[in-house]
C-alpha positions, 0 to 999 in steps of 0.5 A: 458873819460881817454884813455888806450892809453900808449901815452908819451911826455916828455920835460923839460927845465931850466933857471937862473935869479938872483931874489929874492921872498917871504918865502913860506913854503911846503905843505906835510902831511898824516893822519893815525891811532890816537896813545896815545903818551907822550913827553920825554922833554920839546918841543916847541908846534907850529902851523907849523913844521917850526923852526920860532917864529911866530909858537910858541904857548907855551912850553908843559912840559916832561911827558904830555899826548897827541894825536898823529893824524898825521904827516909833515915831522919830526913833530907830528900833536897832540892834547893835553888834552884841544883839543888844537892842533899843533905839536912837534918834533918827537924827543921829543914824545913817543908813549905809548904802550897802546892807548885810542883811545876814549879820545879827543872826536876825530873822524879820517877821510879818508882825503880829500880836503875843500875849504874856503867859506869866506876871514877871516874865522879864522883857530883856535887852537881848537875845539871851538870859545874860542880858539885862532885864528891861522890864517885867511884863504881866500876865496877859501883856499885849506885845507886838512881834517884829522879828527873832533871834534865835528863841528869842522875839523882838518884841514892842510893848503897849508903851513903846519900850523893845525889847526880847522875850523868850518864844516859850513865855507868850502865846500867839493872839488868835486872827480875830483878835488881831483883826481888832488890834490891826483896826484899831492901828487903823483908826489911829492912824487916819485920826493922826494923819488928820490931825497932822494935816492940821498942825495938831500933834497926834495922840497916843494910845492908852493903853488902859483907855483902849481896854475901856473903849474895847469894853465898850464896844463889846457891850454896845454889839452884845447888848444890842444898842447904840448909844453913849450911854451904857446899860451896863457901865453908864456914860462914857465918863461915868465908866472911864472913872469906874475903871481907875482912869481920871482925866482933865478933859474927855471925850467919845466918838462911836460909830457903827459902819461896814467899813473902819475908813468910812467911819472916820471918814464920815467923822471928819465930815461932821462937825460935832465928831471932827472937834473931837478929832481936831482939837488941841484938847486931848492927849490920848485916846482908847479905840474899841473896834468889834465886828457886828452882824448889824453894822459890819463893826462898831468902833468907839474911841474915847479921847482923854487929857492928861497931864505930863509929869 
């Protein structure tokens, strides 16, 4: 049971090392509504909304009809006429005034969360096994559900990459663990808007930095302490390097509060904690968010820069 107590604690900390890591791309996206749209030029057709060609799936011509059924960032989740599914530049994608939502045999869902049953269940680019692999997920890979197709679900990966994963390979996540994700989404959310409020470009997820600040703030409910230091990992950078994440520059937010706005909106309020939220310094974060009896939740949100390849 979550108490109403308003309790909040508040701490944050930064450190610089000159180290290098691996190219991790954020997770952010959001489902609503599908919507007839037609692309205006030809526009490269890709598995993720990044500018890579490894993500490039073909060219779609000016004037293709497609589905559009969700959106990361500056892109466009659609599905062409085949079922194929990727994204395109909102640049080159207009909605048409009349939509057909029937078409595509497509079904919009409420989003929630799935993790992978197997290690090399194929993340394809359609609805059926004669379309092409994408990727190959692992045992226990978080995936976000958008919609269906059929037994096939529409799914968004912890990198951005969409795509279709059979029903029967994942398993639903349980409520309370959705609850977290859904705060966590939260958390990042009103640190972006803060940020883009002051010119700053917003952070992305990592999605082994966020298992670390998940661990982290189940040990800090567990073991009953708040504080940066860790009784059973050490300080935040200590335990960022024990678990394979190198950085150049690091930092940590932790919080205590019965509500996640609050929390960052109390961290925007204090100076120490808004350099850390403001600065140009980082890249990428990790947020833990675990309820607790004592606080109502502790979050913990570790920021990290990292250097593009």
């Amino acid at each position: 049971m979550i108490s109403n107590k308003k309790f909040l604690l508040l701490m944050s900390i930064t450190v610089l090392l000159l180290i290098f890591i691996s190219n991790i791309i954020g997770y952010s996206s959001s489902n609503f509504n599908p919507k007839d749209a037609t692309t205006t030029a030809n526009v490269i057709f890709r598995k993720a909304p990044v500018i890579s060609s490894s993500n490039i799936i073909k060219t779609v011509p000016s004037g293709t009809n497609v589905k559009i059924v969700g959106e990361i960032s500056d892109f466009y989740i659609v599905l062409l006429k085949d079922n194929q599914v990727g994204v395109l530049s909102k640049s080159y994608v207009k909605e048409n005034e009349v939509n057909n939502d029937n078409s595509n045999n497509y079904e919009n869902l409420e989003k929630y969360y799935v993790t992978v049953n197997d290690n090399n269940t194929n993340l394809r680019g359609g609805p059926g096994t004669n379309f092409a692999s994408y990727s190959k997920l692992n045992k226990n890979d978080k995936l976000e559900v958008i919609g269906k197709i059929g037994n096939f679900l529409l799914v968004i990966t912890e990198n951005n990459m969409v795509g279709m994963v059979r029903e029967d390979l994942v398993s639903k996540v349980q409520d309370n663990q959705n609850e977290n994700i859904d705060n966590s989404k939260l958390v990042l959310d009103l640190i972006n808007k803060a940020r883009s409020e002051n010119n700053l470009p917003p952070l992305a997820i990592n999605d082994k930095l966020n298992e670390v600040a998940m661990k982290k703030a189940e040990d800090m409910v567990n073991n009953n302490y708040f504080s940066h230091t860790s009784p059973s990992y050490g300080d935040p950078f200590k335990m960022m390097q024990n678990f394979g994440i190198s950085y150049k520059t690091a930092g940590e937010n932790i919080a205590g509060n019965s509500d996640v706005t609050d929390a960052v909106n109390s961290w925007l309020n204090s100076e120490t904690h808004k350099k850390n939220i403001l600065s140009s310094a980082y890249n990428y974060v990790g947020i833990g968010v675990v309820p607790s009896e004592k606080y109502g939740y502790i979050i913990v949100v570790m920021f990290i820069r990292k250097i593009k390849f």
